[in-house]
C-alpha positions in Angstrom: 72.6 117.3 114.5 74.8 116.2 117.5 76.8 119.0 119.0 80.0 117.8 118.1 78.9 118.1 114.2 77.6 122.0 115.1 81.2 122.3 116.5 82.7 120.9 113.8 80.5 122.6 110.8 82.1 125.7 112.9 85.8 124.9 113.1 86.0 123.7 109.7 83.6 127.1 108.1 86.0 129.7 110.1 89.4 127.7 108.8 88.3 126.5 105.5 90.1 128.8 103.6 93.7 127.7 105.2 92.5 123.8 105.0 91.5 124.7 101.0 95.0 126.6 100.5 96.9 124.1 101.8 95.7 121.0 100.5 95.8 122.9 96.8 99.2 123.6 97.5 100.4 120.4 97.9 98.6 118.6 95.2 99.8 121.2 92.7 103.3 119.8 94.4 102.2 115.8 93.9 104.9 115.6 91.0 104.8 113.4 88.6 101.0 113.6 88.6 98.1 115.0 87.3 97.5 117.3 89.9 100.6 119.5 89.4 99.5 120.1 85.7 95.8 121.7 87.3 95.5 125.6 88.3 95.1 127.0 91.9 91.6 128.0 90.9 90.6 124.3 89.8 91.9 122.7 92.4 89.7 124.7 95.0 87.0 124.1 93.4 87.4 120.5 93.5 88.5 120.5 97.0 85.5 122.8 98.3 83.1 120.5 96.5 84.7 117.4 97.9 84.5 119.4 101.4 81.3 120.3 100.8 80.1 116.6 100.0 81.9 115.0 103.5 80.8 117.8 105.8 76.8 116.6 104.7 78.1 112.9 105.2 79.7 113.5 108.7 76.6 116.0 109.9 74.1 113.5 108.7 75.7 110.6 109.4 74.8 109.2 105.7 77.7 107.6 103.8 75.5 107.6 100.0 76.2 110.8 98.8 79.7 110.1 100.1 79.6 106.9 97.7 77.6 108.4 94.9 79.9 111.2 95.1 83.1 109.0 94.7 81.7 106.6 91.9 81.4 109.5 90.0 84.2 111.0 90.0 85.9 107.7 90.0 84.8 107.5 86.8 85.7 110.8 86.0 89.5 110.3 87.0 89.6 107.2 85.4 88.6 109.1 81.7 90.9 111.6 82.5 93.7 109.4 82.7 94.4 109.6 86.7 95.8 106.2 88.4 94.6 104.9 91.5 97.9 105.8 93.1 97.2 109.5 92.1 93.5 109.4 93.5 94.8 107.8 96.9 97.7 110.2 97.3 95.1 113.0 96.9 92.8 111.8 99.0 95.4 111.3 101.6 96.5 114.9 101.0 93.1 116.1 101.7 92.7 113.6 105.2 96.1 115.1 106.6 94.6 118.4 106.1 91.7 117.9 107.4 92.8 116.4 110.7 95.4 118.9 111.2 92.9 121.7 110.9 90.4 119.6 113.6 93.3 118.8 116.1 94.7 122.1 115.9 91.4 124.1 116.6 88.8 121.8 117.6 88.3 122.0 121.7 90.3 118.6 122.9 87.6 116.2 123.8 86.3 112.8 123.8 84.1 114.6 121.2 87.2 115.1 119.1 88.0 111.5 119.0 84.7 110.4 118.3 84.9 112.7 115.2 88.4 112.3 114.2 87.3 108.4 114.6 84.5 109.3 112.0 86.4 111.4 110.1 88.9 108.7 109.7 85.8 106.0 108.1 84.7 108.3 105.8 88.0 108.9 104.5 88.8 105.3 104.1 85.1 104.9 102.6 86.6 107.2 100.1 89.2 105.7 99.2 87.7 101.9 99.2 84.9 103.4 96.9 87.8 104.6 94.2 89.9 101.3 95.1 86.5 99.1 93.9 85.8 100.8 91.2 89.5 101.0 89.5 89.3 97.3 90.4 86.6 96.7 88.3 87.4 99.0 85.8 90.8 96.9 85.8 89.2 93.4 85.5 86.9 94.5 82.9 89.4 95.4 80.4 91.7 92.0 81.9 88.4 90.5 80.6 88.0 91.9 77.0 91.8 91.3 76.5 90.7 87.6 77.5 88.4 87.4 74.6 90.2 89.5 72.3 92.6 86.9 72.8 90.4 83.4 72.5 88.6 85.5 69.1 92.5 85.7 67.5 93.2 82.4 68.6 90.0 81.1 66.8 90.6 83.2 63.6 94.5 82.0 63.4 93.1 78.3 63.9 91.1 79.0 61.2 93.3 80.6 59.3 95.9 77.9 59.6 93.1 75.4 58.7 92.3 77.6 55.7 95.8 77.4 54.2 96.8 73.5 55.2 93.4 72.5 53.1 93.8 75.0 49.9 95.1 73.0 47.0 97.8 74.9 45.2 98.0 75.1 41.2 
């Protein structure tokens, strides 16, 4: 592991209990969302998992379990009801954080803006993994509509067919 992820992994283990607090805190103040509606206790889990998840991708430099990670709770979101906007906001919530926490106690370095530089892709491969995934989610259902539509059509063409061609008595 490069030394600037052993000086990260420490930064981010001595101050992860302000970075958690605070990005819990303003989720639970997102209004209008589903994130003001979930406990304190909830929402640190989820954060300290999410955390957990892109400290492994930025020490080992490995962006699948950041995508794996991200599909599946795309999906999860997506059941739950939670629109992309909501996801985004939250994931922005969480980058803000995060860099504050880094540029506040992490030693100012060319080493800092290396990592904030990485820090900054894996957040935006975060978000594009939630972005493709509503997207398809969005064109899949544009594409039952489609032939929800052309089956209606056919059965009220056949419908009208039906009843111009039945001989009244």
């Amino acid at each position: 592991m490069p030394v600037s992820n052993n000086k990260l992994l420490k930064v981010i283990n001595k101050h992860q209990d302000e970075l958690i607090t605070k990005i819990c805190n303003r989720l639970q103040k997102l209004s209008l969302s589903h994130y003001e509606m979930i406990d304190f206790e909830r929402h640190q889990e989820r954060e300290e998992e999410f955390l957990a998840i892109l400290i492994k991708v930025i020490c080992e430099e490995d962006d699948l379990p950041l995508k794996k990670y991200t599909e599946d709770l795309a999906q999860k979101r997506t059941n739950e009801g939670y629109s992309l906007e909501e996801v985004q906001n939250a994931i922005r919530i969480f980058e803000e954080e995060f860099w504050n926490i880094l540029v506040h106690y992490y030693p100012v370095s060319n080493e800092l803006v290396e990592l904030l530089t990485y820090c900054n892709r894996a957040f935006g491969l975060a978000r594009d993994h939630f972005a493709k995934y509503y997207i398809s989610k969005t064109i899949d259902m544009q594409n039952e509509l489609n032939s929800l539509k052309e089956r209606f059509y056919i059965y009220k063409k056949d419908r009208k067919d039906y009843s111009e061609n039945q001989e009244y008595d």
